[in-house]
C-alpha positions as CSV (number, residue, x, y, z in Angstrom):
1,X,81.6,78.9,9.8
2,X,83.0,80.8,12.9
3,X,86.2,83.0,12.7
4,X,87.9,80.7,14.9
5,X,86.7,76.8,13.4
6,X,88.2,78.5,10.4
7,X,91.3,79.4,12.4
8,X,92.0,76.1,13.8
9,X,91.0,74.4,10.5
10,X,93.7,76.5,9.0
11,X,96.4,75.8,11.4
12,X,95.4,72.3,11.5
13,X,95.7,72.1,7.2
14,X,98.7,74.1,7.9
15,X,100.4,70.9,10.0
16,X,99.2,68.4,8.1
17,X,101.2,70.3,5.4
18,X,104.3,70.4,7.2
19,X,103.7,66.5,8.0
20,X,103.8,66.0,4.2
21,X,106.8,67.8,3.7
22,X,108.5,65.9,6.2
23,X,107.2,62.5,4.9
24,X,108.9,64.0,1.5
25,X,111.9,65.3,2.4
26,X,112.7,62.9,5.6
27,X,111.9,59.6,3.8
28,X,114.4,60.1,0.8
29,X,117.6,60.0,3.4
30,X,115.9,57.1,5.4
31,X,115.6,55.2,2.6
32,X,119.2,55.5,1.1
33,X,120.6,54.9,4.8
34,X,117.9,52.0,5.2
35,X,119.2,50.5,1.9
36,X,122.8,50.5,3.3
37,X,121.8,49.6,6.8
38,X,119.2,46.7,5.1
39,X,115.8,47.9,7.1
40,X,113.3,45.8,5.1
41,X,110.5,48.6,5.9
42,X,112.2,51.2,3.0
43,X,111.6,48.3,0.3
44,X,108.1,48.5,1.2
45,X,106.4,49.0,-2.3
46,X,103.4,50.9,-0.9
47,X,105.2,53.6,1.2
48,X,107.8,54.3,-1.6
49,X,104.7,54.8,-4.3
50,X,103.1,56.7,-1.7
51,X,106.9,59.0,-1.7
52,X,107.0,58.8,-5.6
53,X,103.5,59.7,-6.1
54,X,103.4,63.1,-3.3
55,X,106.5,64.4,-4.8
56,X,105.6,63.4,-8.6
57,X,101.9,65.6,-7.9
58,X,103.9,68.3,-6.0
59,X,106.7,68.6,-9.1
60,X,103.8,68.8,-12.0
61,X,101.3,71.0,-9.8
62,X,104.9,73.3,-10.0
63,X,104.9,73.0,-14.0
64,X,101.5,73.8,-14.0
65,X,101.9,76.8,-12.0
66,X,99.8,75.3,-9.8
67,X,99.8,76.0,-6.0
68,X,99.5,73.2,-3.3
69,X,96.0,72.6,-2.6
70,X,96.7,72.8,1.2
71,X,98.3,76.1,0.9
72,X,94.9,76.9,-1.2
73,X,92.8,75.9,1.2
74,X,94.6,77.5,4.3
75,X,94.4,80.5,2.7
76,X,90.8,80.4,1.7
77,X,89.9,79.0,5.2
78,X,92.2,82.5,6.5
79,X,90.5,85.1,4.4
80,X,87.2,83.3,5.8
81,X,88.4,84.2,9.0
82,X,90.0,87.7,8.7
83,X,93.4,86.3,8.7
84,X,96.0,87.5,6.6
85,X,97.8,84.4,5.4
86,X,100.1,82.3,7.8
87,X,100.7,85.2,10.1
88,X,98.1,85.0,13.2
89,X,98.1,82.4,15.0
90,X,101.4,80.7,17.0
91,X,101.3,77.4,14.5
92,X,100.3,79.5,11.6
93,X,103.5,82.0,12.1
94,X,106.1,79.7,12.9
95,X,105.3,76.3,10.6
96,X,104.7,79.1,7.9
97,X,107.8,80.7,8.4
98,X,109.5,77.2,8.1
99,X,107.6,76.1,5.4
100,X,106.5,79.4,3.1
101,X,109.6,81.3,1.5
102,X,109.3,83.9,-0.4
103,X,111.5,83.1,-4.3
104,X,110.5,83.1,-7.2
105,X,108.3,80.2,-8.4
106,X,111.0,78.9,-11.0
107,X,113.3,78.0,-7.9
108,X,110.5,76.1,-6.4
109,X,110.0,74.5,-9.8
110,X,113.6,73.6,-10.2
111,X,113.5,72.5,-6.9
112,X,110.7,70.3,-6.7
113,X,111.9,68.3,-10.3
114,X,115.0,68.1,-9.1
115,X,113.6,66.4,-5.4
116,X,111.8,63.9,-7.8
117,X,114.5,62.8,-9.5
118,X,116.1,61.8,-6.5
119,X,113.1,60.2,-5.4
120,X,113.0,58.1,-8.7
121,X,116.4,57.7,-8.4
122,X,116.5,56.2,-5.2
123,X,114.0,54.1,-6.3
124,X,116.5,52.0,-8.4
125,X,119.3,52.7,-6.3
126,X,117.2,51.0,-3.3
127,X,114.8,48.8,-4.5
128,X,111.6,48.1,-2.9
129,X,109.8,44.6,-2.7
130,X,108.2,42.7,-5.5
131,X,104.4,42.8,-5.4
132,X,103.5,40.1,-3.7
């Protein structure tokens, strides 16, 4: 593989990573508002599993001390390259900077359990459909 197919595979791994924290973090509001505001689409069973489940694998990969297998994967594709992690390329340095802090892991532990339970809690808070 090239130095720069691995690049843009990075970067590209490295937005789809930052889509999935968005779909984490952005949907939990949406649906709480939605559930006041009665917007049938945040009851819909599928998408809230889909929430639960993403934020449920993110939490126990945290337990485990387990990294994200996207930020594996960048990484890996990076060294391929040459790169040092997230800090060549315009996506790589500024959705990095956004979305890679530097704290110790028990924050992002503490962090990521706690984001579940608000995700399971807004499951019974807002309920979605019945299966049909």
């Amino acid at each position: 593989m090239s130095n720069t197919m691995a690049i843009g595979l990075a970067d590209a791994l490295l937005v789809l990573h930052v889509g999935v924290v968005a779909f984490v973090v952005g949907l939990l509001p949406l649906v709480w508002i939605g559930g006041q505001c009665s917007w049938r689409w945040v009851r819909h069973r599928g998408l809230r599993l889909l929430h639960l489940g993403v934020i449920g694998f993110v939490a126990a990969q945290a337990w485990l001390g387990q990294l994200c297998p996207l930020t594996v994967w960048e990484q890996d594709l990076r060294r391929l390259a040459g790169q040092a992690s997230h800090h060549n390329s315009f996506i790589a340095h500024w959705l990095g900077r956004w979305l890679y802090w530097d704290l110790p892991w028990w924050v992002f532990v503490a962090a990521y359990t706690a984001f579940a339970a608000l995700v399971a809690l807004a499951w019974w808070q807002v309920r979605p459909h019945p299966r049909p």
